[in-house]
C-alpha positions, 0 to 999 in steps of 0.5 A: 469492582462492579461492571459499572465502575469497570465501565467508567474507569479509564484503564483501556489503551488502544494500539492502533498502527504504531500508536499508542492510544488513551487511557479511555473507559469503555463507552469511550473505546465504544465511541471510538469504533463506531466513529471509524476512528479506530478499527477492529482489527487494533489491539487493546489492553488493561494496565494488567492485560495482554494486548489482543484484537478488539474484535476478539475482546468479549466486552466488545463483541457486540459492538464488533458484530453491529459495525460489521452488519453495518459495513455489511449494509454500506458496502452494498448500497456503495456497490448499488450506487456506484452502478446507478452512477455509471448508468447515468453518466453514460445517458447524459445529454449535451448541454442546451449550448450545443444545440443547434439554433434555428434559423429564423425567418428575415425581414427587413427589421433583421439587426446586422441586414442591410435591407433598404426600403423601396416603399415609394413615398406619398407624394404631396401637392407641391412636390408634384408640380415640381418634381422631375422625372426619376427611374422607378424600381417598383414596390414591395410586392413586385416579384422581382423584389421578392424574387431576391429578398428570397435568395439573399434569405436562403443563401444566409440560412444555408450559411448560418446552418452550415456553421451551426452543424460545424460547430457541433461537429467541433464539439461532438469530436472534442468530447469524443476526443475527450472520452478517448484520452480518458479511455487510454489514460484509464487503460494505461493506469490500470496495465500499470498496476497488473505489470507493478503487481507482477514485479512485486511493487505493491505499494505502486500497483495500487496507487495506479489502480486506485488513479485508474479507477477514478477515470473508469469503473474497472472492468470485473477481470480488473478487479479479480486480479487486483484483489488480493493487493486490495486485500493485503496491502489496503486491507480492504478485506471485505470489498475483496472478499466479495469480488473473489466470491463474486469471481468463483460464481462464474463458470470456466474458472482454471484449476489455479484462478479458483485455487488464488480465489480461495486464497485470498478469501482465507486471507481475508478472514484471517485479517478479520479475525475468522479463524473459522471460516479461514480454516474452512476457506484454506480446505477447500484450496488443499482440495485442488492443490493439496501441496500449495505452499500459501495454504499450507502456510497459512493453515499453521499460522491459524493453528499459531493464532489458535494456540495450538503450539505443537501443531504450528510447530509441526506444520511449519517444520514440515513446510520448511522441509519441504521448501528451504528457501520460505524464511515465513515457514522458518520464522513461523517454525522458530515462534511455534517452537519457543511458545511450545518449548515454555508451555511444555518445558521441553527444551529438546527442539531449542537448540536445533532451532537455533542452528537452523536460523543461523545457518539460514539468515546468512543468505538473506535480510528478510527477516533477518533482524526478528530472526535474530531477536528470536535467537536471543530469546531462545539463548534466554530460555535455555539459560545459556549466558555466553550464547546470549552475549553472542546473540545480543551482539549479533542482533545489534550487527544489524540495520534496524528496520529491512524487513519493510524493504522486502516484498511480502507474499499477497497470499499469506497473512504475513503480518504475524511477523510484525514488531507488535508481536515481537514485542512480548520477547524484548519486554520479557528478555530485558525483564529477566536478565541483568540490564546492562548497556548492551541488553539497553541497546537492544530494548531500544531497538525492539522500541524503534521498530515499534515507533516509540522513539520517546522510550528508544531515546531514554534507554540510548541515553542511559546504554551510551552514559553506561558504555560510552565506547561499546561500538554495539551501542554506538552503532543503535545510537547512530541509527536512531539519529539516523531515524529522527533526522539528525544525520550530521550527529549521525555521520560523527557518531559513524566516524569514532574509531570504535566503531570502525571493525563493524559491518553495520557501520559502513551500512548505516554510513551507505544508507546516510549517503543514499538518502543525502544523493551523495553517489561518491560516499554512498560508493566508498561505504558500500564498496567496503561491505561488498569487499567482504559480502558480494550478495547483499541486496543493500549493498548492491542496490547502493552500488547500482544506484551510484553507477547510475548516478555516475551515468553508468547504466551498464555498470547498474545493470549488472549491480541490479541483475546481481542483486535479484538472484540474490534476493529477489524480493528487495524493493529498492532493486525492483524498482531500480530495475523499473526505472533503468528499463522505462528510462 
């Protein structure tokens, strides 16, 4: 096929977010990038390709480069006039409206002044003879006359100067009042977003930052501290990278703000795609914190992105040594060790892998459901069918989609943990083994996560008609009703005596109860799991909140504090706890 038919050909699919796009042909992918309306850090593939970055695709490079330069381009003109606009808002003048009027000068034509006239009249023949004596008050000019003309002038200018500068002093306080209230506002939002960030509500933090910044123009130390939320969570990794730069130009930095500041930097670069420069970044903050755990976990998850299995592999095990408690480090670790153990055919490290995740996805859900499909992906490579059976059965016990429910570090490209790369593992398990209703389920799983509820829905289908009693596939079948909104199809589905020994079917009823506002059913669902496990952050964040509900505020808190020591980045317990200590 000539480089133009390639070109032409319809064979590209674009993986933006969730979504799958196309197909389209080249120039059309080309269109698409340079509109914005997909992005270089999206996925694409050929019908016999494998998905990968567009900004690392060689057809593509150009294109990458020239809307790089541009963003280059943009974001400093952006960041020019931004501070021109400042500038100028701040040099406004008052409206004319405001301006004093001038008095005028009074005379008797002045509407509104009731001035009479005492010009005498001329006198004609016949009123002469027959006029009698009357008073004469003098003319115009006589001095008197003019003596009060003058005071009655003065007192109505004195008066209408003295409102004039009233009405400007109104004004002038009410903008001032005005300035102040959009000061405390901006201020407010923005300590808002500091205290969000320190509790790990990230989400939160930015949407009080971005509001803050419409009312103000954040301060530089403002922005510093912000910038790796903007980074990790709004993937604005250029404007963040440039105020960390900006922030290790200045002079005073501690040891730990320089440390953050190279961090983010890496973070950046990683998001990007720049290894290199990720790599070289990561250094310069071992240089001043040799042990830092961010750095070094994001050094293996390079040598990962890079290929290099044995050394990521390596790294990561180190790490995990070294700090038990970091479910990336052991996730990266489990990755690392199946992606050597098939290039190398070396199948030594499977099986204590495989102990290690077992041992440690009992104390919490982060990373529990993609642990768990990593154990069943192991079980496949070493060809052990019992053990498989287990897993798959083990995989299917939990609740689909927690791990969005946990905070992820800002400081770590963390993303390498997402169902997109999963993906590869469920394909390739459901391709090698025999297909049966429970391996169905398990594929429809991997779907869900992945947002094609289409594709979910047609394997459900066929696992359900293959074993319409299997409580593991009745369970998938629940919560991906669940999923499309279907509850009450749900709930019957939840309430079969099949299903009824199983953990996941109490969590799955609590979790339905939770989103009805229903605080007795979501009590009698939870209650029955907290029977059994009294450390799990679902379970307990379910019971706080129906303590709450039932005004037992001292009932939640003791439910929140649990819940924490348990699991200290669950979200839906940060922000119970946010809301019983504002409330």
């Amino acid at each position: 096929m000539t480089k133009t038919e390639q070109n032409t050909e319809k064979n590209w699919l674009i993986k933006s977010s969730t979504r799958i796009l196309g197909p389209f042909d080249f120039s059309e992918v080309a269109e698409l990038l340079k509109s914005r309306q997909v992005s270089v850090i999206d996925e694409i593939r050929q019908p016999h390709g494998r998905w990968s970055y567009i900004r690392e695709n060689a057809l593509f490079l150009e294109i990458v480069k020239n809307i790089r330069d541009e963003q280059d381009t943009v974001a400093e003109n952006t960041m020019t006039q931004s501070v021109a606009q400042y500038t100028q808002t701040k040099t406004d003048h008052l409206p004319d409206e405001l301006t004093p009027t001038p008095v005028p000068h009074f005379d008797s034509s002045f509407p509104g002044r009731n001035i009479k006239d005492v010009t005498p009249s001329v006198q004609t023949p016949a009123t002469i003879g027959n006029s009698t004596p009357t008073k004469s008050y003098g003319s115009s000019g006589d001095s008197r006359v003019q003596g009060r003309l003058k005071e009655k002038s003065n007192h109505l200018r004195w008066a209408l100067l003295s409102i004039a500068i009233v009405v400007v002093g109104l004004v002038t306080f009410s903008i001032s009042q005005k300035d102040k209230n959009k000061s405390v506002g901006h201020d407010e939002l923005m300590s808002q977003a500091l205290r969000y960030k320190s509790m790990g509500l990230y989400e939160k933090a930015l949407q009080s930052f971005t509001k803050g910044s419409k009312l103000k123009i954040p301060s530089d130390d403002l922005k510093v501290q912000m910038a790796p939320v903007l980074i990790s969570e709004d993937r604005q990794s250029l404007l963040g990278r440039r105020i960390l730069e900006g922030a290790l130009a200045q002079e005073g930095l501690s040891r730990s703000q320089i440390v953050e500041a190279y961090l983010g930097i890496a973070v950046s670069y990683m998001m990007d795609g720049d290894l290199k420069q990720g790599e070289d970044t990561l250094n310069k903050a071992i240089g001043y914190e040799p042990f830092n755990l961010s750095a070094l976990l994001n050094l293996s998850i390079i040598e990962l992105k890079k290929g290099q299995f044995q050394k990521a592999m390596e790294g990561f095990s180190a790490i995990f040594k070294r700090h038990p408690e970091s479910m990336l480090a052991l996730f990266g670790q489990a990755i690392a060790t199946v992606e050597y153990a098939k290039s190398s055919s070396d199948l030594s490290s499977i099986k204590k892998l495989m102990s290690d995740i077992k041992e440690n996805i009992k104390t919490t859900g982060y990373l529990r459901e993609e642990l768990s499909l990593v154990l069943v992906y192991a079980s496949s490579l070493l060809g052990d069918v019992d053990t498989l059976n287990q897993s798959v059965v083990h995989f299917l016990g939990q609740v689909p989609g927690q791990s969005t429910l946990y905070t992820h570090p800002l400081l770590v490209d963390w993303r390498f943990t997402q169902w997109d790369y999963l993906e590869k593992y469920c394909a390739e398990i459901f391709r090698q083994q025999t297909p049966h209703a429970e391996l169905k389920a398990l594929r429809a799983v991997c779907l869900m996560e992945l947002n094609r509820d289409t594709d979910a829905d047609k394997f459900i289908q066929e696992a359900v008609t293959e074993a319409p009693k299997d409580p593991y596939v009745l369970a998938v079948q629940a919560s991906f009703l669940n999923k499309m909104g279907r509850t009450q199809e749900a709930m019957a589905v939840l309430n079969m005596p099949e299903l009824k020994p199983l953990k996941v079917r109490n969590l799955l009823l609590g979790m339905i109860c939770f989103e009805a506002k229903d605080a007795a059913c979501a009590q009698k669902a939870y209650g029955e799991v907290y029977r059994l496990s009294k450390q799990n952050a679902m379970v307990l964040h379910g019971l706080a909140w129906s303590a709450l509900e039932n005004k037992n505020r001292a009932g939640a808190y003791d439910y929140v504090r649990a819940g924490l020591q348990a699991e200290p980045n669950y979200i839906p317990l940060l922000e119970l706890r946010e809301r019983l200590e504002s409330e």
